[in-house]
N, C-alpha and C positions, 0 to 999 in steps of 0.2 A: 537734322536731329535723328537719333537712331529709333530704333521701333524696337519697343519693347515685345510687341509679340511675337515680330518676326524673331529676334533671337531667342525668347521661350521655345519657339516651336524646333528651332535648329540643335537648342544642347537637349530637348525632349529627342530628339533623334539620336544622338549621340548618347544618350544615357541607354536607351532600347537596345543600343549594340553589347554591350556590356553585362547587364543586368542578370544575373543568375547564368551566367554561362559557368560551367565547371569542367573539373576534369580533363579529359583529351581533348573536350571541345575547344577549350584554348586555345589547343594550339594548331588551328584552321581557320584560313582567314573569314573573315566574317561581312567583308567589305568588296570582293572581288567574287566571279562567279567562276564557275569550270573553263566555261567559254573561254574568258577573258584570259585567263591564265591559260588555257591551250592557244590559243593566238599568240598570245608574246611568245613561248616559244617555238612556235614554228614561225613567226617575224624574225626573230634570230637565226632559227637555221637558215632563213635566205638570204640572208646578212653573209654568213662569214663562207658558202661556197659548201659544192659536192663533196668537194675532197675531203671537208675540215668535219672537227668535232668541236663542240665545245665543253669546260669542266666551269663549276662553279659553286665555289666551296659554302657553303654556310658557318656562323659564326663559331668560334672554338670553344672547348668546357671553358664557364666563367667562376669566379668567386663571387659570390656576394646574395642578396635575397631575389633579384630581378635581373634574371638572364637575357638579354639582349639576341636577337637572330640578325643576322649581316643583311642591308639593306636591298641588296640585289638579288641575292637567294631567296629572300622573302618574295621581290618582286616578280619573279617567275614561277616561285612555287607556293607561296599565299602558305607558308607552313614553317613556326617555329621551333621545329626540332634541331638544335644545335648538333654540331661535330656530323653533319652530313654531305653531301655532294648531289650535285645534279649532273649528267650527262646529257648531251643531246647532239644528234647526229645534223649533220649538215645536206645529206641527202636527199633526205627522209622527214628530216622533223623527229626520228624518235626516239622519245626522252626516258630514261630513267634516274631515278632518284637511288642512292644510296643511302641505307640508314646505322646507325649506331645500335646495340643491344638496351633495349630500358634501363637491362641491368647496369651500364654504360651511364646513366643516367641519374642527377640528382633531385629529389622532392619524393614524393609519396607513391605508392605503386599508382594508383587512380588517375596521378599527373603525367602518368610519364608517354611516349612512345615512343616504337622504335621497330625494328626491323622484323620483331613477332607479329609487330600489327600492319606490315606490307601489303596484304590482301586490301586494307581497309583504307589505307594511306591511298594506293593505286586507287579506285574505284571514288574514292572524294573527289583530289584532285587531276584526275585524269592522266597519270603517267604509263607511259606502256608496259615498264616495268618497276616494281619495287623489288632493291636486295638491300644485303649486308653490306656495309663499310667492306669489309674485307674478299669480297667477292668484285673490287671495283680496279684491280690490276691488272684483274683477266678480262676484263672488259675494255680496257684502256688500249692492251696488249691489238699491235697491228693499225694502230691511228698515226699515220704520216703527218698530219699538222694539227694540232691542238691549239683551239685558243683558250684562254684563260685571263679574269683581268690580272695584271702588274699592279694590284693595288691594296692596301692593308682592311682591315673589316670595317664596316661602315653602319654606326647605327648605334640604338641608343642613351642620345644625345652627340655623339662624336661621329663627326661629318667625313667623309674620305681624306680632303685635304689635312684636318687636323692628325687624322691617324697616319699616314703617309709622313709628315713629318715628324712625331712621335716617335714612328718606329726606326729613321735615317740619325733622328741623336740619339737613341741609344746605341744605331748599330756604331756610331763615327765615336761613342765616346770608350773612352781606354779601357776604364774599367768595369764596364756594363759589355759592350760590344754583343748584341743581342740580333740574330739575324734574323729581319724582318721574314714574318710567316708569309708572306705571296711568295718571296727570295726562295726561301727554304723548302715550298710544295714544287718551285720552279727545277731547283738543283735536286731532288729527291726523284722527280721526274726524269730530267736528265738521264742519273744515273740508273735507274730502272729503265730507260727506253731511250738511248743512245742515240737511232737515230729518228727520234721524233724531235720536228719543228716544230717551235711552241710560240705564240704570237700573243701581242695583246689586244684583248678586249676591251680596253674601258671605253675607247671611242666610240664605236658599235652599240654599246650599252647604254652610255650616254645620251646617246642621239633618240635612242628608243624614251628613257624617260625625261626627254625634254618635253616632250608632249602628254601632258594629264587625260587619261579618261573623266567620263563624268564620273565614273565610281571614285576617282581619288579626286577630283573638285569636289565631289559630297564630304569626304572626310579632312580635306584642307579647308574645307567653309566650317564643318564643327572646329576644328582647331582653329582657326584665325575669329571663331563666337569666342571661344573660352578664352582666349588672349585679350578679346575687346571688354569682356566682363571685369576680369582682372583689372584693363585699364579704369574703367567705369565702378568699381566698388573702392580702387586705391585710391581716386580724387576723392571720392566722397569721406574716408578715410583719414586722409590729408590733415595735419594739421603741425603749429609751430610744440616743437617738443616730444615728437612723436620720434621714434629711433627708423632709418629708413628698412630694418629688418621687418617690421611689422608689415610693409608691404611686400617686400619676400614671403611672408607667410599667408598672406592675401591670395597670391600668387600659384605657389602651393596646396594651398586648401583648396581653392578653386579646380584646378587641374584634378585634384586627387578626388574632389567631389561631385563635379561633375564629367568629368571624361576617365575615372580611372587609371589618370594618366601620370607619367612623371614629368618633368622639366626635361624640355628637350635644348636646351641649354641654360647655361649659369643667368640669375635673375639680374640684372643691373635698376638698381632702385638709387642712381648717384644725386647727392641733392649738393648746391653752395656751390664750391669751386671743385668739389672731385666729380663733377658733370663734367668737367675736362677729360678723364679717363676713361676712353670708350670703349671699354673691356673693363669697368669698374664691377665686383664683387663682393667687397670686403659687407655691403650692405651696413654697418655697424653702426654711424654714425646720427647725431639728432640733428633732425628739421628745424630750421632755422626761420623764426618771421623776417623776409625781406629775399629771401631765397627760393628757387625752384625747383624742383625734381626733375630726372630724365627718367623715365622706366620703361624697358624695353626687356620684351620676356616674349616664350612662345615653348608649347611643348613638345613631349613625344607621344604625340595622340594617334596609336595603331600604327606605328613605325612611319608617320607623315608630320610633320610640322608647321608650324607661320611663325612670322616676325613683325613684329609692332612696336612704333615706338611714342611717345608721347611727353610733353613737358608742362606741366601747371604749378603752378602759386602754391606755393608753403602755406601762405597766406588766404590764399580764396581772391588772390586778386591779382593781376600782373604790375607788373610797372609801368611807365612809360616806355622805359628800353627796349623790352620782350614785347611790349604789344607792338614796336616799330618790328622791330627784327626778326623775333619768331611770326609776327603776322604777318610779313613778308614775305618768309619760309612757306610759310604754311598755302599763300595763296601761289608760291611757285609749283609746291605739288600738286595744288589742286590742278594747274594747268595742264601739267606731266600726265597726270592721270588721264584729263581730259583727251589727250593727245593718242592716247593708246589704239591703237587698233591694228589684226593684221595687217601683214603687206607691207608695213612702212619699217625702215632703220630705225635704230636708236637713236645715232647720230642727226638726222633729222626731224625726229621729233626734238631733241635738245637744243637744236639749233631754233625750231619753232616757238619753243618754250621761252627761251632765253631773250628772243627777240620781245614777242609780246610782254613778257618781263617789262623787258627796259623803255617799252614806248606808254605799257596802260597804267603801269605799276610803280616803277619808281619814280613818277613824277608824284602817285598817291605817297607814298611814302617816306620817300626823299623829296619832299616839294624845292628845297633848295639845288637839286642837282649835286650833290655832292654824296655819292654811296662809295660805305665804309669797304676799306678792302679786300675782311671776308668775305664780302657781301659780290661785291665783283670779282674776286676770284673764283667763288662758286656759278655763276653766269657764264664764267671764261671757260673753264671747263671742267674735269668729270664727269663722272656718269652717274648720274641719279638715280638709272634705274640698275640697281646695286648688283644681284646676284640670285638667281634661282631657286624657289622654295620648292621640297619636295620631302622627299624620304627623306631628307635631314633638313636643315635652316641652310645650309649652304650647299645646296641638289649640286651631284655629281653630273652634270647632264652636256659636257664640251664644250667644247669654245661657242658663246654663242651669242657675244655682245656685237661682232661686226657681220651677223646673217641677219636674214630679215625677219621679224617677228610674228608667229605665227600663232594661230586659235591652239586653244588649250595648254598655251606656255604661263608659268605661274613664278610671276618675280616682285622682287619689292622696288617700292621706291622709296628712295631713300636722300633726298635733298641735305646739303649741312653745311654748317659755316661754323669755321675755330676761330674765337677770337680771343687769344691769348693774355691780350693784353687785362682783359675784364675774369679771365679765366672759367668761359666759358664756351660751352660747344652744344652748338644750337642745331636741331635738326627734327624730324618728323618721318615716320615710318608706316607705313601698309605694306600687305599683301595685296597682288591683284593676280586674275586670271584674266586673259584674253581670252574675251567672246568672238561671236561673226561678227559685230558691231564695234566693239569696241572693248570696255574689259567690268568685269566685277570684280569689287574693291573686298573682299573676304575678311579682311580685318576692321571695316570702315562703320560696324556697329558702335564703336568708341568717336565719341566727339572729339572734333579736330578744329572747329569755330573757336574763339577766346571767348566770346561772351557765352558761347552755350557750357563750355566745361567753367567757368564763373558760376554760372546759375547749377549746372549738377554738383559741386562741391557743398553745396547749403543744402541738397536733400540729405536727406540718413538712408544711412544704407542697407541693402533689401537682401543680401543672404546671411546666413546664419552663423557669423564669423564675429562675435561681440568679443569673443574671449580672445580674439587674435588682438585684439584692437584696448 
């Protein structure tokens, strides 16, 4: 059962970071130290060699009321002033930051920064140098190999991959043909410095944020509270005739009230048979007695994320089927989780998993010996433990399903079975981090028992959202 004061005490944390910050203070990270941020990049300069330099662009001017900083540039320089660059030399370690003019810059004087406030910018974050954007050619000028990532801007809510392909169909479509901006800072390079070799980064970078400090566990544990809360206030919410937007709004209000945050990606609240569409957002439709919800949400809480996913009774009560089947599900994760620990494969804990499965479990479940196909083809294979949470829901962080799993890797697990025929798609979702022992479950505030999310759906519920409901 979850602890109501452990996660009081976690989004009371989470709230303090936020709370009357104004002005330039914004836009300084608030969750990283000098330190920390001087170590990753000189971790990088030993990465890519003497000879090398590295460039790494920050996110470009945006439209809209919430300008987003690129999730890498954040990552080393804990600072969201868009349309800037970071240098750093491979030698040496030493970094300068390039800045844009305020004037350069939209929102109110009070908000802005920029290359008038270099003095102040250097001496926060610790760079050796702060200049102009336009002072950054002459600085370039005489660098024999530059790396750079080969990758589109990342961040929030839109993950590396998503944007990487985004920018590949407009560049391939006839009438848009849009050349992707890494493409374009690559060939603009180019032709300003002929004969510099330019290399990519993303692997390098990768590998750096596969591994969380405790500073970003502190803020993937607030975000994976506020996810569980979400789950935890939509049961109790729940009912037949209720539209599944209002837990969209659930959702929303939450993030926005207690983390400051927005969605760090699209909410899926799919209830009936469009639980089948696992990318479902239309949200629109009413809850049905005899039906169940899937809802799976997670935000963009200080450019870091979680993923959570969860399935309860329209009703306040499951069926028989789902208590076989999601109960099922549910006790294969629990063993996935159990199985976590440095040192070991993936592929071997699945193989672990899957065994125990079939020898303690489907006899409880299946007492006849006879398990349904999705049910055995999820045992057969995949991978459960789905994919990296980090600076997006789907961390940029390299190939990392067939290396061995190491302390401070933070991934979800994600077990599921389609069964078409009933047109439904069963599955169950956490964030975990790997500990020295073994892992903490960051999203595991939300009940994942059947009879205990039974009994939380009969309490009424405890924040301040009557109007959503």
């Amino acid at each position: 059962m979850y602890s109501k004061r452990n996660m009081e005490e976690v989004l009371q944390r989470c709230r303090q970071v936020f709370l009357n910050v104004s002005g330039q203070d914004r836009l300084f990270t608030r969750d990283f130290t000098v330190e920390a941020l001087q170590g990753r990049r000189r971790k990088l300069a030993q990465q890519i060699g003497q000879d090398a330099c590295i460039l790494i662009p920050a996110a470009p001017a945006q439209a809209g009321h919430r300008a987003c900083q690129d999730a890498t540039f954040y990552y080393f320089t804990g600072l969201d002033v868009l349309q800037s660059f970071l240098l750093i030399r491979g030698k040496d370690g030493h970094s300068t930051v390039f800045l844009p003019s305020r004037d350069e810059i939209d929102g109110e004087p009070g908000d802005r920064l920029g290359y008038e406030d270099a003095d102040m910018v250097r001496r926060r974050l610790a760079f050796d140098e702060a200049k102009p954007v336009d002072q950054m050619g002459a600085a370039l000028a005489g660098i024999s190999t530059l790396y750079l990532p080969f990758a589109e801007t990342e961040g929030g809510g839109v993950t590396r991959f998503q944007a990487n392909t985004c920018a590949r169909k407009r560049e391939e479509t006839e009438w848009d043909g849009v050349e992707p901006r890494h493409k374009a800072l690559i060939r603009k390079l180019g032709e300003r410095f002929p004969l510099m070799t330019m290399a990519d980064a993303s692997d390098i970078i990768g590998r750096m944020r596969r591994i969380k400090s405790q500073s970003e566990i502190e803020v993937l544990r607030q975000a994976g509270h506020l996810s569980a809360l979400i789950m935890i206030e939509s049961m109790k919410a729940t009912r037949p005739g209720l539209c599944e937007c209002r837990l969209e709004a659930i959702a929303k209000y939450i993030y926005a009230a207690y983390g400051n945050c927005d969605l760090g990606y699209g909410v899926i609240a799919a209830s009936g048979k469009r639980i089948v569409n696992g990318h479902y957002h239309f949200n629109n439709s009413t809850m049905q007695d005899g039906e169940v919800v899937l809802m799976d949400c997670g935000p963009d809480l200080r450019h870091y994320s979680s993923d959570i996913a969860r399935i309860w009774p329209v009703s306040g009560t499951y069926s028989d089927w789902h208590r076989q089947i999601y109960g099922f599900i549910v006790e294969y994760h629990k063993v996935l989780i159990r199985l976590i620990k440095p040192g070991i494969l993936a592929q071997d804990a699945y193989a672990e998993a899957r065994a125990r499965m079939r020898r303690d479990y489907v006899p409880r479940f299946f007492p006849d010996g006879s398990l349904p196909e999705p049910i055995d083809r999820m045992l057969s294979g995949g991978g459960p433990y789905n994919h990296c949470v980090g600076l997006s829901v789907h961390d940029f962080v390299g190939k990392w399903r067939d290396e061995v799993i190491e302390e401070g890797m933070v991934f979800v697990v994600d077990p599921m079975a389609m069964f078409t025929d009933r047109q439904q798609y069963i599955r169950v979702e956490d964030t975990i981090v790997v500990t020295r022992n073994g892992c903490e479950c960051l999203t595991g505030a939300a009940p994942i028992e059947l009879d205990e999310v039974e009994v939380l759906m009969k309490e009424p519920r405890s924040i301040h959202s009557s109007w959503i409901i």
